[in-house]
LUMDREN-118807 format. One record per residue (C-alpha): residue in three letters; y, x, z. Coordinates in steps of 0.02 Angstrom, whole numbers. Layout:
<sites>
{Ala {Y X Z}} ...
</sites>
This chain:
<sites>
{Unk {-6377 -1845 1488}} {Unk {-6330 -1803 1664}} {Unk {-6148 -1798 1705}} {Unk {-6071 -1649 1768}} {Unk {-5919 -1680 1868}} {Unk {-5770 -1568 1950}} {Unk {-5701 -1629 2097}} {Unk {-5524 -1559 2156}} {Unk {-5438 -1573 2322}} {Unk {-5617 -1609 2390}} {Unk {-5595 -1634 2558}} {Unk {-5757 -1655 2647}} {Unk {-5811 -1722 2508}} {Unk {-5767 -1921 2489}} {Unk {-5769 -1917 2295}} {Unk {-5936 -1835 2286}} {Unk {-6024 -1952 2401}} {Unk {-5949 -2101 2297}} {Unk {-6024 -2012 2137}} {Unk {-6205 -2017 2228}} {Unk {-6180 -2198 2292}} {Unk {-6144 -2246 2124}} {Unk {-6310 -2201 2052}} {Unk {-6217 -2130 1913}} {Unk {-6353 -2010 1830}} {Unk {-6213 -1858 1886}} {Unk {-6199 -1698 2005}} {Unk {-6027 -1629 2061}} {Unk {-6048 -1444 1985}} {Unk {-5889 -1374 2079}} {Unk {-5784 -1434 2205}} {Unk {-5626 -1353 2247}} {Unk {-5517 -1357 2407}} {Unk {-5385 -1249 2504}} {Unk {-5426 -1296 2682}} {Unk {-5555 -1178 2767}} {Unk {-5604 -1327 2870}} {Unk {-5607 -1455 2750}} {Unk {-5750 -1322 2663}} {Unk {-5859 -1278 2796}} {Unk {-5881 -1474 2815}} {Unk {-5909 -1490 2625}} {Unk {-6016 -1343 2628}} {Unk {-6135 -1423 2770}} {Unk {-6163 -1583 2672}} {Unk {-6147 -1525 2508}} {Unk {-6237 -1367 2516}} {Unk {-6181 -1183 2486}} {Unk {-6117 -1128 2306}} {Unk {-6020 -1290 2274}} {Unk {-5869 -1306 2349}} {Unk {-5744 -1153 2309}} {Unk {-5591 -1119 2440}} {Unk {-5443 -1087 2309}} {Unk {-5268 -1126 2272}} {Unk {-5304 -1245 2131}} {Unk {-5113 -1204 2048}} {Unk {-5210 -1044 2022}} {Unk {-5364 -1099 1892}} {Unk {-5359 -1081 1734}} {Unk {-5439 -1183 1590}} {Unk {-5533 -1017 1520}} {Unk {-5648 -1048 1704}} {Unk {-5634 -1225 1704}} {Unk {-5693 -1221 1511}} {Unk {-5880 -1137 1561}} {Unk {-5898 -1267 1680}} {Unk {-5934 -1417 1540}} {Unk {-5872 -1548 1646}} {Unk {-5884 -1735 1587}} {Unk {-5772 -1795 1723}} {Unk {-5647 -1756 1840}} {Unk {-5631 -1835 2006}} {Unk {-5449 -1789 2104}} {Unk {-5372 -1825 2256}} {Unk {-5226 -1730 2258}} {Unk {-5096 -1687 2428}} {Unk {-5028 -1866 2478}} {Unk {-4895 -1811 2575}} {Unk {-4775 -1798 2439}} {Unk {-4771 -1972 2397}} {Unk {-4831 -2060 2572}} {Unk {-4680 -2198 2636}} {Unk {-4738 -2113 2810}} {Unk {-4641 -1955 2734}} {Unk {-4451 -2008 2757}} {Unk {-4413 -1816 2659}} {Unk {-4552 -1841 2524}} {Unk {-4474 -1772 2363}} {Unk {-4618 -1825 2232}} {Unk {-4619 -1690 2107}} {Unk {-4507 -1568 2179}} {Unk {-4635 -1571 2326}} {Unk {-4713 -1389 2308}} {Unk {-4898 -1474 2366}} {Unk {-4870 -1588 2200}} {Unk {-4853 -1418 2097}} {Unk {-5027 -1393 2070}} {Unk {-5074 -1547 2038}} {Unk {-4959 -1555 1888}} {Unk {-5008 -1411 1841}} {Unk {-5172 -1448 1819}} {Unk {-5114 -1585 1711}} {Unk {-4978 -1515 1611}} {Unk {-5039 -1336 1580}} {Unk {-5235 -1335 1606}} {Unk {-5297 -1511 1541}} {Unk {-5205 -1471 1361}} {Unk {-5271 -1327 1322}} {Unk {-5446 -1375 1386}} {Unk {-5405 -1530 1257}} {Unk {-5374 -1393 1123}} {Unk {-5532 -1300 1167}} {Unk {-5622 -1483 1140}} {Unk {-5660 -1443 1344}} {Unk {-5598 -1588 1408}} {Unk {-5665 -1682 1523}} {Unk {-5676 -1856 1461}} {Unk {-5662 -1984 1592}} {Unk {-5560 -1960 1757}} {Unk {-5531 -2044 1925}} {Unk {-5382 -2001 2019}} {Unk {-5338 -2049 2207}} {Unk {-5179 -2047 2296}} {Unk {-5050 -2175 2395}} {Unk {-4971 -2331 2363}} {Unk {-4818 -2285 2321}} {Unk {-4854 -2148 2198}} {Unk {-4868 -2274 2049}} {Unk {-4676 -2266 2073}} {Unk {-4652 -2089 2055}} {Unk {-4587 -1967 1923}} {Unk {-4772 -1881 1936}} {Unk {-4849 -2034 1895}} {Unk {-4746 -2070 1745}} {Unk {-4752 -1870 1697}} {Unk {-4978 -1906 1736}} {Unk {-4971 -2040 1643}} {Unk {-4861 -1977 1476}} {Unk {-4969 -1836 1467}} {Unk {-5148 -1908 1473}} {Unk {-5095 -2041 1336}} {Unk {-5004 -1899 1226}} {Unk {-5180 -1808 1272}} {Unk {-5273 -1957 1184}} {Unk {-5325 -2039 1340}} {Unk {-5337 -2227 1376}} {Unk {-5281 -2265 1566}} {Unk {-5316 -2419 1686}} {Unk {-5209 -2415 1851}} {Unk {-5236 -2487 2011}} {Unk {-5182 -2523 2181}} {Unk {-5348 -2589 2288}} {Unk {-5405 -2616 2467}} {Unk {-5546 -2586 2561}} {Unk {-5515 -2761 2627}} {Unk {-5576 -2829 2447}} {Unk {-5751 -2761 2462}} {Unk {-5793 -2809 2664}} {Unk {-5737 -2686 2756}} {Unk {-5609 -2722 2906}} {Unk {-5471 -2585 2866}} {Unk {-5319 -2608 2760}} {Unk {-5312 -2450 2665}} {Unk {-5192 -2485 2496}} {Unk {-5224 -2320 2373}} {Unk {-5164 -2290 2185}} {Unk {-5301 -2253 2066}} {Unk {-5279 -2205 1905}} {Unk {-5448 -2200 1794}} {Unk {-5453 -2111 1592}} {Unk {-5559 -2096 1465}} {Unk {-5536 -2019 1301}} {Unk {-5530 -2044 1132}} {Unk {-5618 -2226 1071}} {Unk {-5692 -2232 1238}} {Unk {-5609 -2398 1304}} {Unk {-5614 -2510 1482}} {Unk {-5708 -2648 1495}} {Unk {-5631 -2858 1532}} {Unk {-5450 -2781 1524}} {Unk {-5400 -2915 1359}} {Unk {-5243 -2795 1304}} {Unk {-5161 -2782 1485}} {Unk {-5185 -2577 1496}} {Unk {-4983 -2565 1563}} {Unk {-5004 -2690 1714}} {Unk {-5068 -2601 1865}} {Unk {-5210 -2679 1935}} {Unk {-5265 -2771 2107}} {Unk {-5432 -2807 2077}} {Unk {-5583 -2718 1961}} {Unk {-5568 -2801 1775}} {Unk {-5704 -2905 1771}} {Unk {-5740 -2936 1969}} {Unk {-5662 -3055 2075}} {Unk {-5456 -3089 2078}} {Unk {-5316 -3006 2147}} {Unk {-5299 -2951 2311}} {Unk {-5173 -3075 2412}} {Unk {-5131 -3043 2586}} {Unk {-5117 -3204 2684}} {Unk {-5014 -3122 2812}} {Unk {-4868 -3092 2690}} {Unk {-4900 -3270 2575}} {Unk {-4926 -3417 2670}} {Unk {-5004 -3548 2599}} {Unk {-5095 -3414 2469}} {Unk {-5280 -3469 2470}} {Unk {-5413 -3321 2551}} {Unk {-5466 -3193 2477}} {Unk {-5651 -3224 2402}} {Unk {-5739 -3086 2494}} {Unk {-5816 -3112 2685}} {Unk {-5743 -2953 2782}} {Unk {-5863 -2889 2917}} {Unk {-5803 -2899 3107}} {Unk {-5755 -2729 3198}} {Unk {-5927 -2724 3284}} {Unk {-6015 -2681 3162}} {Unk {-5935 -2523 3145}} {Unk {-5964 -2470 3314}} {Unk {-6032 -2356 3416}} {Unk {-6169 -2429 3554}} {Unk {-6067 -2448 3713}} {Unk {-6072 -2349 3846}} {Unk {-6060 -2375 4036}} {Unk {-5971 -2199 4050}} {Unk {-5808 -2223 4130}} {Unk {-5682 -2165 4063}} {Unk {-5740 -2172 3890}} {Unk {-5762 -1988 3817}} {Unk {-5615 -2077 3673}} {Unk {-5510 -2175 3797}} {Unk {-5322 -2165 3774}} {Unk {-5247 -2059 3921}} {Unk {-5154 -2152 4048}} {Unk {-5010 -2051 4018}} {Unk {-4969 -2092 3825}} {Unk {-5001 -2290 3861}} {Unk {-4875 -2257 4035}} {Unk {-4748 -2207 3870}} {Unk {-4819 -2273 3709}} {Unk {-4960 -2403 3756}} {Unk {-4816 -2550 3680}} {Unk {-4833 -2462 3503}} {Unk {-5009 -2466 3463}} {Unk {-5096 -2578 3350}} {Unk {-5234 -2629 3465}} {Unk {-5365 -2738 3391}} {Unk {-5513 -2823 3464}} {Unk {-5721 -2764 3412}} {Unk {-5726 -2977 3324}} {Unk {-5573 -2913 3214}} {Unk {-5588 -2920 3055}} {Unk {-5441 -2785 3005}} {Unk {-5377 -2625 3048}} {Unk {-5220 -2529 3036}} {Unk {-5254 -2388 2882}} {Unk {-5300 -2211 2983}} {Unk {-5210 -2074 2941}} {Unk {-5221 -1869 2972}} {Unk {-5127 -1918 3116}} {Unk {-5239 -2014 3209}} {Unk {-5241 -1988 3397}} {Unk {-5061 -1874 3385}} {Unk {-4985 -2012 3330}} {Unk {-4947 -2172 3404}} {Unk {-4879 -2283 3254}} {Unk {-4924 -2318 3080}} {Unk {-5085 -2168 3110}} {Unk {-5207 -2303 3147}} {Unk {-5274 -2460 3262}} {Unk {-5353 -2430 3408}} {Unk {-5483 -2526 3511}} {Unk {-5475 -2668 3667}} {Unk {-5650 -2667 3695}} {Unk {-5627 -2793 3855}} {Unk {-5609 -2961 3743}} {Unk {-5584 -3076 3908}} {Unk {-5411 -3022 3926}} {Unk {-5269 -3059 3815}} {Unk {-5176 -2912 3762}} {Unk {-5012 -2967 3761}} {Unk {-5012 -3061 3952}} {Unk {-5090 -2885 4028}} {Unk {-4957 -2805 3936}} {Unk {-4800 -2893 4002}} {Unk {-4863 -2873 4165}} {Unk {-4879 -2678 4137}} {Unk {-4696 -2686 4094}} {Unk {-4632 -2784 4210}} {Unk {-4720 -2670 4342}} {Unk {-4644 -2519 4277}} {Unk {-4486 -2595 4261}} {Unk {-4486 -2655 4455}} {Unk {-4533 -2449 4498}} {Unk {-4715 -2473 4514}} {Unk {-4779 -2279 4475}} {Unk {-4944 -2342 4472}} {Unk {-4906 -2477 4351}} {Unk {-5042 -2411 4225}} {Unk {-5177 -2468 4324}} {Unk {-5146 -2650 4251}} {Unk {-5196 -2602 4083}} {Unk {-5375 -2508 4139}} {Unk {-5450 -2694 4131}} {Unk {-5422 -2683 3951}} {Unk {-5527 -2540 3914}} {Unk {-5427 -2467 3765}} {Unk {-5491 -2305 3674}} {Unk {-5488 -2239 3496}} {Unk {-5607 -2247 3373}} {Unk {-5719 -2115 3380}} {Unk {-5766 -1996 3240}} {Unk {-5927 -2069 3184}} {Unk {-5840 -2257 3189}} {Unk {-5705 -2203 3061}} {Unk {-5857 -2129 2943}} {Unk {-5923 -2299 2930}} {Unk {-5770 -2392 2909}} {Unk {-5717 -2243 2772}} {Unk {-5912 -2289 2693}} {Unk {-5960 -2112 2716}} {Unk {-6096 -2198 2842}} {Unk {-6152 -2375 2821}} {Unk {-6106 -2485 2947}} {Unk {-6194 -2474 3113}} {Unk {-6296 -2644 3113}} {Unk {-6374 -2564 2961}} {Unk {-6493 -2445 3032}} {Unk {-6507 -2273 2987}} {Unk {-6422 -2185 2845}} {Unk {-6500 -2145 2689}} {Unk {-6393 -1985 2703}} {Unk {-6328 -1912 2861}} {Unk {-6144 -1832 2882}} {Unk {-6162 -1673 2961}} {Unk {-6011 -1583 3059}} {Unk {-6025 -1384 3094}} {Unk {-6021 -1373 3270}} {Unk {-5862 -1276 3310}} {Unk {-5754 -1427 3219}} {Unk {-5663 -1475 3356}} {Unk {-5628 -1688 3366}} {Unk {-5428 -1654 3302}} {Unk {-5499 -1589 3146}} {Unk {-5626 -1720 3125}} {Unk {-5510 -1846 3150}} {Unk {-5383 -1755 3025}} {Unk {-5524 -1734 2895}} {Unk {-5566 -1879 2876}} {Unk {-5382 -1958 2883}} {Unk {-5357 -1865 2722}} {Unk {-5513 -1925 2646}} {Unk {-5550 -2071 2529}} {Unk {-5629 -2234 2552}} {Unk {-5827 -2204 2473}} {Unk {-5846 -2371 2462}} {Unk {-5688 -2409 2359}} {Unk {-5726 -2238 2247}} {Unk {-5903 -2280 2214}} {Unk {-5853 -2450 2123}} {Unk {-5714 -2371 2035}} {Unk {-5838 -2230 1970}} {Unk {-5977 -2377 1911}} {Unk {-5825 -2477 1826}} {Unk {-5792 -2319 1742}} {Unk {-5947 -2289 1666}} {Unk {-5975 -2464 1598}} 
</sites>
């Protein structure tokens, strides 16, 4: 029987594209978001009568029950429990209310209505395995009847050159059970039961042996190069003259980049790497000489990093690396990404900061089906 799944917080749709990737016999029967943009975008791809703009604090389970969902895939507001938040406040954060909601209030009663959904995936931030909502998400899905598997993975463990640690928690309920676990439901995960071993970053353990899985180059996530000069996504001379020192710049034969956030291209750190695409010069050597230029009075000092040829990703680039495309040396796409046309660049690049790793979800959905 097919699966019918709900998908909350949608976004432009991340957890619904993992659903078709993972050839899971299933169709996402509503989708529900409050960002105009973030709908428009889900409506293109997705098609029209899907995805609902609504406050999600405001459904009920009496509309949720009609719906017969089989699973529930969520995403909810990271910003609450982000490290890049220095005033996060977890719970008491009024974008975590609906989300607990929906737990607390609406996922009971749709248990007492024998409505319940009964496997879910949930997405959010390291760092929200430590929180009170966790523990309160967790209490109330085992009270509920509901076995639980957590995990903290990587796009790093499945190829793909971007360090992007989330928290996934995955239910099922009643005798339903997870495969290769051998009794260990209360240890939080690094790797899928069953495939491969924890994640171990070398840069952090010396003398840790490498992880098993060959992670692509860069390159293969990018666009074709242009001649065009400057690049339509170089940096402008004026935030490297103040803020060129901060970036994370990595090279196209890299084989790792910085996790992109909403932030991307407002921010300078900790929103995302951005690109050298001149790998004749070293990085650090052009850089000093910047500096010591500007520190000696040169106003033109900035000209000394133009050799470099830095730029941000572009739009399309941080698709593939997210898996919403498949890498470039793949050929084309056995489904396209459409953007409406008035969505200006900021908002593509915010989209699809807030969005999920397809790559990562699509595994995670196919380990919870086995």
């Amino acid at each position: 029987m097919s699966v019918r799944a709900l998908e909350f917080y949608s976004g432009i749709g991340g957890l619904h594209r993992a659903l078709i990737e993972s050839s899971i016999d299933g169709t996402v029967v509503r989708a529900y978001d409050w960002d105009q943009a973030a709908c428009r975008v889900y409506a293109a791809n997705y098609g029209p009568g899907v995805v609902q703009k609504v406050d999600i604090g405001s459904l009920t389970p009496a509309e949720l029950s009609t719906l017969d969902a089989d699973l529930w895939l969520l995403s909810p507001s990271c910003q609450p429990y982000t490290v890049l938040n220095p005033l996060a406040k977890g719970a008491e954060d009024p974008r975590a209310k609906s989300f607990i909601r929906l737990m607390e209030d609406v996922l009971p009663e749709l248990v007492r209505l024998r409505k319940q959904p009964q496997r879910l995936l949930v997405e959010n931030v390291a760092g929200f395995e430590t929180s009170s909502t966790r523990e309160r998400l967790v209490a109330t899905l085992r009270t509920l009847g509901y076995s639980i598997l957590e995990l903290l993975i990587t796009p790093l463990q499945f190829g793909i050159p971007n360090s992007r640690l989330r928290y996934y928690l995955l239910a099922k309920y009643g005798p339903l059970s997870f495969a290769g676990i051998d009794g260990q439901e209360e240890r939080v995960w690094r790797h899928i039961p069953g495939r491969g071993s924890d994640w171990v970053d070398t840069r952090m353990h010396s003398g840790e042996e490498a992880p098993d899985v060959a992670v692509a180059a860069v390159r293969e996530y990018l666009d074709e190069d242009t001649d065009a000069d400057p690049h339509p996504h170089a940096i402008p001379e004026k935030v490297l003259e103040k803020w060129g020192r901060l970036f994370d710049i990595v090279l196209p034969s890299a084989k790792r980049t910085c996790c992109f956030t909403r932030g991307y291209t407002k921010l300078v750190e900790r929103a995302g790497s951005v690109l050298q695409m001149n790998e004749d010069l070293e990085t650090t050597q052009t850089f000093d000489a910047f500096l010591d230029a500007q520190r000696a009075g040169n106003d033109d000092a900035v000209r000394l990093l133009r050799p470099l040829r830095l730029r941000y990703f572009s739009p399309t680039e941080l698709l593939r690396i997210f898996a919403f495309l498949p890498p470039a040396t793949c050929g084309v796409p056995k489904q396209a990404f459409v953007w409406p046309e008035d969505v200006s660049t900021k908002t593509k690049y915010k989209l699809i900061g807030n969005s999920v790793n397809v790559r990562v979800v699509t595994e995670l959905i196919k380990y919870l089906y086995e």
